[in-house]
C-alpha positions in Angstrom: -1.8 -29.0 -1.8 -3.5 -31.9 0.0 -5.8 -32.0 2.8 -3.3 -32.0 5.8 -1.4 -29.2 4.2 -5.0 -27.2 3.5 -5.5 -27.9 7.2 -2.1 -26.3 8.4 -2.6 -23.4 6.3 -6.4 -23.3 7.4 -5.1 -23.1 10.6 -2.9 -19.9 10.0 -6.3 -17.7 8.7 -8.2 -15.1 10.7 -10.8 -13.0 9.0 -12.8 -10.5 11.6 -15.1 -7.6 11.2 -14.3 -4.4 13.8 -17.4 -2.8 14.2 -18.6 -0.1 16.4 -20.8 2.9 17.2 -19.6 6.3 15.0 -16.7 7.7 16.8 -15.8 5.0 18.9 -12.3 4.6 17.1 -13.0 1.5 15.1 -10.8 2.8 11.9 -8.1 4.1 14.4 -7.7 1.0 15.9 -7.6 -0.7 12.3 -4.6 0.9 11.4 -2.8 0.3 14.6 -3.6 -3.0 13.6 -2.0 -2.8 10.6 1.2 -0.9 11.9 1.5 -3.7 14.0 1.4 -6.0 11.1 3.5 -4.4 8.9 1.4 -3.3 6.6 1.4 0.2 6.5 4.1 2.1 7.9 2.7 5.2 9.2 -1.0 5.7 10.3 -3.4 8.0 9.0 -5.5 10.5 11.0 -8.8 11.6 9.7 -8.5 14.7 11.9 -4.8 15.7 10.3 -6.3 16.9 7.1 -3.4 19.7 7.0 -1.2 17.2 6.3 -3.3 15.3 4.0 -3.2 12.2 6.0 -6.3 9.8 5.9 -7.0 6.7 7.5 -6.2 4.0 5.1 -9.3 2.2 5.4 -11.4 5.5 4.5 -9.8 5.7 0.8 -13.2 7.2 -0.5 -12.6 10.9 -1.3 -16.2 11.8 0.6 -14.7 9.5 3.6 -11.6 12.0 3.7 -13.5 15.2 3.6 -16.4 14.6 6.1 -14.1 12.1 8.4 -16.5 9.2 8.7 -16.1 5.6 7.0 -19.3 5.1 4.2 -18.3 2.0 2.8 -16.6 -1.1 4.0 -12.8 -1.9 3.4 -11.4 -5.1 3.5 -7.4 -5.3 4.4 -5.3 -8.7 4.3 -1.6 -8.8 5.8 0.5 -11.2 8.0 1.2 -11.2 11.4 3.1 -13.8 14.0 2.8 -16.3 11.4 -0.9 -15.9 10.5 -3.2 -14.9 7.4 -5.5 -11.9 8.9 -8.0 -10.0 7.3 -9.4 -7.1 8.6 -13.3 -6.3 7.8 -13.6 -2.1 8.3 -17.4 -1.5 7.8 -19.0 1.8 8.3 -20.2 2.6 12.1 -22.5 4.4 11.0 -26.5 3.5 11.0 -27.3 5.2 7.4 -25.1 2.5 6.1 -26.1 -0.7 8.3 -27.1 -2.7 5.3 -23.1 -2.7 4.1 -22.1 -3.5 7.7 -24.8 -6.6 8.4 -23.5 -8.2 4.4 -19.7 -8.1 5.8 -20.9 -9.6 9.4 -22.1 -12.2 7.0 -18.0 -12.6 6.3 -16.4 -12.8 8.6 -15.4 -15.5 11.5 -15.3 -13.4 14.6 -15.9 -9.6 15.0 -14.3 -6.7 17.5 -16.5 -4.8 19.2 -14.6 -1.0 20.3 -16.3 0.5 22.9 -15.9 4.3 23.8 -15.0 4.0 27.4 -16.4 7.5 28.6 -19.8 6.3 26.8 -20.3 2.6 27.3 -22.9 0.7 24.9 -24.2 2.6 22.8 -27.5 2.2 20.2 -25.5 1.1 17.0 -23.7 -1.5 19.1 -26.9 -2.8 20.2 -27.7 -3.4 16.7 -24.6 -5.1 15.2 -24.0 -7.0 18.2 -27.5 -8.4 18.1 -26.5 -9.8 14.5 -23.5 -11.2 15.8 -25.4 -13.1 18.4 -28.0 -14.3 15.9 -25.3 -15.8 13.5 -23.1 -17.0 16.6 -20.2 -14.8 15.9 -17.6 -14.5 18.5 -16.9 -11.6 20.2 -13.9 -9.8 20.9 -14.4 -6.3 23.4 -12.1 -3.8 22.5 -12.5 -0.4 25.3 -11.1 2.1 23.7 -9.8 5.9 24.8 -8.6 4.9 28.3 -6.4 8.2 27.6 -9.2 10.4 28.1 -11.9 10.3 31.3 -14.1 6.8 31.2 -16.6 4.9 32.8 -15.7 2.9 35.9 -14.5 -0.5 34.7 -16.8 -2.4 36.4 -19.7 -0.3 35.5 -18.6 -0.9 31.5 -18.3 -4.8 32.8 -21.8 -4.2 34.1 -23.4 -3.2 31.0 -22.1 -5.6 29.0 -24.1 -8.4 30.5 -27.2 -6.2 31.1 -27.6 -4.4 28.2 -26.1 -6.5 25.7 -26.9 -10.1 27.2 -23.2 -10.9 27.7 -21.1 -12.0 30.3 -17.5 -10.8 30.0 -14.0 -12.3 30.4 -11.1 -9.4 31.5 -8.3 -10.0 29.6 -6.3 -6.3 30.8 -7.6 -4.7 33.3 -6.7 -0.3 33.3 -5.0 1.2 35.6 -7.0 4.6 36.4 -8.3 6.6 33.0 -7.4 10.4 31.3 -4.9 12.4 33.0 -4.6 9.8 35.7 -4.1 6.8 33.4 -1.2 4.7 34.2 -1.2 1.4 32.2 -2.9 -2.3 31.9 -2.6 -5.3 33.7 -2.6 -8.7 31.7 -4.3 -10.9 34.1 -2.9 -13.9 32.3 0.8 -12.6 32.1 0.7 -11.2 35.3 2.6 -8.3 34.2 1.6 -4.2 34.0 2.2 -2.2 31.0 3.2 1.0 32.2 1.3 3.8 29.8 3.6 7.2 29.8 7.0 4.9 31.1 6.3 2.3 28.3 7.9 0.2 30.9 6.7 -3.6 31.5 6.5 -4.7 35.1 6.7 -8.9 35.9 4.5 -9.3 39.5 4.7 -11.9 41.7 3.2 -14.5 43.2 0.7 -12.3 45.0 0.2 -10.5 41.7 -1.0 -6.7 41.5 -1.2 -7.2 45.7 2.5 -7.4 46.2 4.8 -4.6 46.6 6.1 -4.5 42.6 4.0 -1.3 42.1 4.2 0.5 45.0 6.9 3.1 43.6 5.0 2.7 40.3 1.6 4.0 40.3 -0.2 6.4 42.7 -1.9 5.3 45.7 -5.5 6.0 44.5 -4.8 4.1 41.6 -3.3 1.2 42.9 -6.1 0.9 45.3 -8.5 0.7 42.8 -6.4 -1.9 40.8 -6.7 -3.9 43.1 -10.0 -3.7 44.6 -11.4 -4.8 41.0 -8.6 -7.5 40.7 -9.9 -8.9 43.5 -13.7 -8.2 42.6 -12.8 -10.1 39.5 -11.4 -13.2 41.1 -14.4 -13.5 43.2 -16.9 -12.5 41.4 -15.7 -12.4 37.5 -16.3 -14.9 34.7 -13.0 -16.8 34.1 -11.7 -17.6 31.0 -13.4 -20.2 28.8 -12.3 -20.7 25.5 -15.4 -23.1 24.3 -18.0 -20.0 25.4 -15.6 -17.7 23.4 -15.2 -19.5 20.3 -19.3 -20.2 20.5 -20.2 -16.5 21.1 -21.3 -16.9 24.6 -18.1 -15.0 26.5 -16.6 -12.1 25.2 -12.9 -11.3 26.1 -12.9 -8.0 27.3 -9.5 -5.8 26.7 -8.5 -1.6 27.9 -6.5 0.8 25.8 -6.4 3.2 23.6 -6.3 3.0 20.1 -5.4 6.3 19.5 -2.1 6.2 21.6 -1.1 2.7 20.5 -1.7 1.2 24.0 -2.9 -2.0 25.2 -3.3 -2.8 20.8 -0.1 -5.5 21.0 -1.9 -7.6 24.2 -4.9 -7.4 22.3 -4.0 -8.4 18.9 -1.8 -11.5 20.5 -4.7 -12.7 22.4 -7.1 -12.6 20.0 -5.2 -14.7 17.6 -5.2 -17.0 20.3 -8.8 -17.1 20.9 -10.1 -16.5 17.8 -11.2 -19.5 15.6 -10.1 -20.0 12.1 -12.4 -20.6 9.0 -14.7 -23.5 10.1 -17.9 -24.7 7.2 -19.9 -21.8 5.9 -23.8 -22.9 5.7 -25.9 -22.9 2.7 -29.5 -22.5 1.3 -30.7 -26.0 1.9 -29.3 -25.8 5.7 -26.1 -28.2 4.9 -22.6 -27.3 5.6 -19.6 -27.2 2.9 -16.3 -28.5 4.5 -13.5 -25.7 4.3 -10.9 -28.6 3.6 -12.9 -30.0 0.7 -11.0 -30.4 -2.7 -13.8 -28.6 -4.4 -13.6 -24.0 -4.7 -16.9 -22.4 -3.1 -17.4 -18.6 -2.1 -19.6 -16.0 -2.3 -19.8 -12.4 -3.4 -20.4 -10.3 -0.3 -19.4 -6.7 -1.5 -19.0 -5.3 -5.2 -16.9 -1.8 -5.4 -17.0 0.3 -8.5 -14.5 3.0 -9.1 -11.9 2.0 -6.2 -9.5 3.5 -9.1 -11.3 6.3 -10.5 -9.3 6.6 -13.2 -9.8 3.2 -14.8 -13.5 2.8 -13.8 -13.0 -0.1 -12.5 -15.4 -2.9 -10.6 -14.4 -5.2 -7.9 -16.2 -8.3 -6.8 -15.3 -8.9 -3.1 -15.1 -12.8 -2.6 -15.2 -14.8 0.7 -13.1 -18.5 -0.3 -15.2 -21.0 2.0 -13.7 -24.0 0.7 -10.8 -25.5 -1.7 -8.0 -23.7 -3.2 -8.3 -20.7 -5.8 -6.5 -20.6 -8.9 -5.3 -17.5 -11.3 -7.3 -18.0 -14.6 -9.5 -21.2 -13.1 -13.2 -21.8 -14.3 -15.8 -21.8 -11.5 -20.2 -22.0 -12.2 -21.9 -19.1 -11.1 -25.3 -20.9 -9.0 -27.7 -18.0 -10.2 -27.0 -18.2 -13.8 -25.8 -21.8 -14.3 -23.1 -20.3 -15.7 -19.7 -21.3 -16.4 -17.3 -17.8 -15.5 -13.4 -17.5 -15.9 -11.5 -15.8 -12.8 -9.2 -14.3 -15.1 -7.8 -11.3 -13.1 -7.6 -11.7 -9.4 -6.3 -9.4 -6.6 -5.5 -9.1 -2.8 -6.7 -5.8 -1.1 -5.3 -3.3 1.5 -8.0 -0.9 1.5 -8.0 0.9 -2.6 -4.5 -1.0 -2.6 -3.9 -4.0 -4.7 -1.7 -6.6 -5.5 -2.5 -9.7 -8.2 -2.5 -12.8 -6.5 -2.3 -16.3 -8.4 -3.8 -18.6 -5.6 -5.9 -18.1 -2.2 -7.4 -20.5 0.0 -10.6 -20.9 2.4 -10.4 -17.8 4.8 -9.1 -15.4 2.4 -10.6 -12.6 0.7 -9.8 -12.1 -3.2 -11.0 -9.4 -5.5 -12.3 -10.1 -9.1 -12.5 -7.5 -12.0 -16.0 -7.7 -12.8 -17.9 -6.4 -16.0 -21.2 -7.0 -14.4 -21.4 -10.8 -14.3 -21.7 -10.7 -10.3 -24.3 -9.9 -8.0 -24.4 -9.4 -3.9 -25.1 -12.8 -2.2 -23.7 -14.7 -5.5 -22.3 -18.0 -5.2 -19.4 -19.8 -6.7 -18.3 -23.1 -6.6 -16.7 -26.3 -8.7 -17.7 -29.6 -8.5 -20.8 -31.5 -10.0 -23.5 -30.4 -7.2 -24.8 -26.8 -7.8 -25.7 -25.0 -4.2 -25.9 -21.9 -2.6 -25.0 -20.0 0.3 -26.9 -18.6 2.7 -29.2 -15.5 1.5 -27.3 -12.0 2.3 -29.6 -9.8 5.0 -31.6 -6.9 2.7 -32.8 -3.9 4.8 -36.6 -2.5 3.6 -35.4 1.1 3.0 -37.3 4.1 4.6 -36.9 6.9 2.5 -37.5 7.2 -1.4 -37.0 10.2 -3.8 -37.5 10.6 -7.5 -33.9 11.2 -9.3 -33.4 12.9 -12.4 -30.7 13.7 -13.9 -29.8 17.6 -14.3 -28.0 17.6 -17.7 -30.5 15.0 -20.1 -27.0 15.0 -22.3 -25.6 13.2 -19.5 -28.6 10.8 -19.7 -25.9 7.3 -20.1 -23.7 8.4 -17.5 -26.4 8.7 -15.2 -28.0 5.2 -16.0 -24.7 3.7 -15.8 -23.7 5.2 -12.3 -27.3 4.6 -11.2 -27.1 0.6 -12.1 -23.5 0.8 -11.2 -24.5 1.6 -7.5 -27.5 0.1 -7.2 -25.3 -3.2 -7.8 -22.8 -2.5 -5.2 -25.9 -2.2 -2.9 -24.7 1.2 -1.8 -28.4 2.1 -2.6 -31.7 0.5 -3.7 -32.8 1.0 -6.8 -36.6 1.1 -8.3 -38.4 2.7 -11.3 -42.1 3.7 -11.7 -44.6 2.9 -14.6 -43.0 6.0 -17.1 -39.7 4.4 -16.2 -38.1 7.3 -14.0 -35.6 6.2 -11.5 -36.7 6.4 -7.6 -34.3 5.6 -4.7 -34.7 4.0 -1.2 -32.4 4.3 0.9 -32.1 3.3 4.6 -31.1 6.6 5.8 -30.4 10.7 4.6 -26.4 10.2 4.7 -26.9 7.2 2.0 -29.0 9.4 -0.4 -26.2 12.0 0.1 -23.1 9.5 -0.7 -25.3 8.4 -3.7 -25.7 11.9 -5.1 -22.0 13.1 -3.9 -21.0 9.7 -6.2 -23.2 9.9 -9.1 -21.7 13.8 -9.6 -17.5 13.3 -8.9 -17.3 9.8 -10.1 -19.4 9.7 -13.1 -19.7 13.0 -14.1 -23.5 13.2 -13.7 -25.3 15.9 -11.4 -28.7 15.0 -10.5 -31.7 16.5 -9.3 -33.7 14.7 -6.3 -37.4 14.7 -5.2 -38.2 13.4 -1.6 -41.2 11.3 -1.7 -43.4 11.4 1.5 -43.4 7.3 1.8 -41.6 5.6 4.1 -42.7 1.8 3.9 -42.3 -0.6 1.5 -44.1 -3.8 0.6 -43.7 -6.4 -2.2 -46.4 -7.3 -3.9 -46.8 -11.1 -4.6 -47.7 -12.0 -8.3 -46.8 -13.2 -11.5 -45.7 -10.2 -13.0 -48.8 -10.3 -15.5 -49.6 -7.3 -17.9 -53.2 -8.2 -15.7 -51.3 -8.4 -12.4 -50.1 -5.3 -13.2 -53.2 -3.4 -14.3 -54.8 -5.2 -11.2 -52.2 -3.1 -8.6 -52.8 -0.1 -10.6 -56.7 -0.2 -9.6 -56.1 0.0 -6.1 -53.6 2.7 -6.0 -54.1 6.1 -4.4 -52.3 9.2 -3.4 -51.2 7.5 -0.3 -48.8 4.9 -1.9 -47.0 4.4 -4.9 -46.3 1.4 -7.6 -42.6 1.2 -8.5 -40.3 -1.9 -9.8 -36.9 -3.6 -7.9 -34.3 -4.3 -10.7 -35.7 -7.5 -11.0 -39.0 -6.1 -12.6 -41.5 -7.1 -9.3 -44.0 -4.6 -8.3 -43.9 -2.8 -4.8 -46.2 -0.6 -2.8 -44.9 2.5 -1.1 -46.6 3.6 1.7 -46.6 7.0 3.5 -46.6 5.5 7.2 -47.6 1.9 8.7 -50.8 3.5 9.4 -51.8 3.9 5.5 -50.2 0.3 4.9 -52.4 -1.2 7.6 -55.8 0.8 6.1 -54.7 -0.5 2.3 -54.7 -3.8 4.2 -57.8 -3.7 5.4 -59.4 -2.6 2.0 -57.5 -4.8 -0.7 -57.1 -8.3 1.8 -56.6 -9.8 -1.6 -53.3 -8.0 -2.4 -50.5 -10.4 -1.1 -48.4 -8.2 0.3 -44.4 -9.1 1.5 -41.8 -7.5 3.4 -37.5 -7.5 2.1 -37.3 -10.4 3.9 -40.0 -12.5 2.3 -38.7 -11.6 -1.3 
């Protein structure tokens, strides 16, 4: 493929992360998504568990039982003529660290919005790392089926809580029993909600008489009192601010009911930009078009298929063309590594695929060559990506196994995990295992993991710390002895995987009085590692 037909098919590519506060009906409107794309032919329901239906992005048999997505899915399928790849991450804040690695992915993200709740704290958070990587943004105000917040007022708080001013892109007509439709300011048109009827206005728009048989008074009044707020007062469409994260194009529906998903999904492919360079390391840029393969390992799955064991390496092609069975260097290693077996995903489905480009997301088997935050590449000049985010975890327990028979099942679900970066992974001086985790529903997926998927029951041991600190030295059998002087029942010495010491501390109060009396213990937090 040369360059200009790279570019054409460049063009086609959309890869987005959906993200959203739990319960905010992120995974619903996935799978409308993917109804509308073809790719699955009947949704799921996490709530019809009678039927034994299950959202398709939750394929984890704890996601089915407790309803809630704990890991991220990715989902690839074509629509309108282009390539789009759906990031699902986990709304939940126990599993923010999986979420902020697949923000790292991804070229623009949807925020869904609850409509009866407005902003609420976890979208604070992931929108703040969307800002601070320049992502665009994509509003999606979801459950306009059931009793919501006064448009405006939702408009309201996303420039003064979030920062950010807001484009309408449909407007809703009333909300719960009293909902009636959406108005596409750009079409001009209504979507009637119960009638599934479409209504072409005039030139005087929602203010001539087109509706006046159509929706009830009260409504219609309030139609177009915001229409005409809007057009006085409302930011208008800018496609540059969109495309630099500065404007968010703001949409009403309901996921749920399969309304106002079509005007959204066309729109956004629209406004949504395709795979432009991906930065690295050193702060330069690699080209998408170049002739040369780069990507990077943002997500590794074990047991998607629990009954082959097997290990996915999630890949993010920045630049060239990928080829079945080609030979790419692995930056970390120096290494050279063959891509022998290669699939697509939809969710735990799979299909083999024989080439990809820049903008799509591949799987590779993996026997435990790859790493989060890896980096691959061809071509003489060895680089690397930018570093994946690492969260310092906040709680930490001692694990044991329960049956000592079941000692290498437990070590290899325990480094098995630990790589996936579904959990963080230490060990003290006497070499027993100790977790951190940044919240109680992560330690819970961990155990809940370790017991169904690789047969090993374990017993855990809260520890009371809750800070952690690296410790910056050598490594030395004298380093070490050093640390071990100025421990006391207040903090602990454990090891990361990659044998560096950390402190844990009970509280920041005991880190800052350990400060104080050891100033000559270099001391560094997840970031600095």
């Amino acid at each position: 493929m040369n360059r200009n037909e790279r570019a054409a098919e460049l063009e086609k590519r959309r890869i987005f992360g959906i993200i959203s506060h739990p319960d905010a009906g992120k995974t619903t409107l996935t799978e409308k998504l993917l109804l509308h794309g073809g790719a699955i032919h009947q949704a799921g329901t996490v709530k019809a568990r009678k039927n034994a239906k299950f959202a398709t992005s939750d394929w984890m048999e704890i996601e089915k039982q407790r309803g809630i997505s704990v890991t991220s899915s990715v989902m690839q399928f074509d629509y309108a003529g282009k390539v789009i790849s759906i990031m699902d991450t986990p709304g939940h804040n126990d599993f923010g660290e999986d979420t902020y690695r697949i923000l790292t992915s991804v070229d623009s993200a949807v925020m869904v919005i609850d409509a009866a709740k407005g902003i609420e704290t976890q979208t604070k958070k992931l929108f703040a790392v969307c800002r601070m990587r320049g992502i665009p943004i994509f509003t999606f105000m979801n459950k306009l089926d059931r009793e919501a917040k006064d448009p405006l007022e939702l408009l309201s708080e996303l420039e003064d809580v979030l920062g950010m001013p807001a484009t309408v892109v449909t407007w809703p007509i009333g909300s719960g029993l009293n909902f009636q439709g959406i108005y596409s300011l750009a079409e001009n048109r209504v979507y009637l909600f119960r009638e599934k009827k479409t209504v072409d206005l005039g030139d005087e728009g929602v203010f001539g008489p087109e509706l006046e048989d159509l929706i009830t008074q009260n409504n219609l009044r309030a139609l177009r009192e915001g229409i005409e707020l809007l057009e006085g007062a409302g930011y208008p469409m800018d496609e540059e601010a969109v495309s630099s994260g500065e404007l968010t194009p703001v949409f009403f529906g309901s996921a749920l009911a399969d309304f106002g998903v079509t005007q959204f999904l066309d729109r956004f492919l629209e406004l949504s930009p395709c795979p432009g360079p991906r930065k690295t390391a050193d702060g330069s840029e690699i080209d998408p078009l170049s002739d040369e393969f780069s990507g990077f390992v943002f997500k590794i799955q074990a047991n998607m298929n629990p009954a082959h064991r097997d290990r996915l390496a999630f890949i993010r092609i920045c630049s060239g063309e990928f080829e079945k069975g080609m030979t790419v260097e692995l930056a970390r290693t120096g290494k050279p590594i063959k891509l022998a077996q290669s699939t697509q995903l939809m969710a735990s489905e799979r299909t083999n695929v024989d080439s990809a480009m820049a903008g799509d997301v591949i799987g590779i088997y993996d026997t435990g060559n790859f790493q989060i935050g890896d980096t691959l590449y061809t071509g003489k000049e060895r680089f690397e990506f930018e570093l994946l985010p690492t969260f310092p975890p906040e709680l930490f327990a001692l694990v044991l196994p329960k049956d000592t028979m079941k000692a290498k099942q437990f070590q290899k679900g325990v480094q098995q995990l630990a790589q996936e970066g579904a959990i963080q992974v230490y060990h003290n001086e006497y070499n027993e295992t100790v977790i951190g985790a940044v919240g109680q529903l992560q330690i819970e997926v961990f155990q809940y993991r370790l017991e169904n998927e690789y047969n090993a029951p374990v017993r855990l041991s809260p520890m009371d710390m809750s800070v952690a600190r690296w410790v910056k030295c050598e490594g030395s059998k004298d380093d070490i002895d050093r640390i071990k002087s100025v421990i006391d029942g207040r903090c602990a010495l454990v090891f990361d995987r990659f044998e560096r010491p950390l402190i844990l501390f009970a509280n920041q109060f005991t880190l800052t009085y350990f400060k104080e009396r050891h100033g000559d213990v270099e001391l560094l937090e997840a970031t600095e590692v």
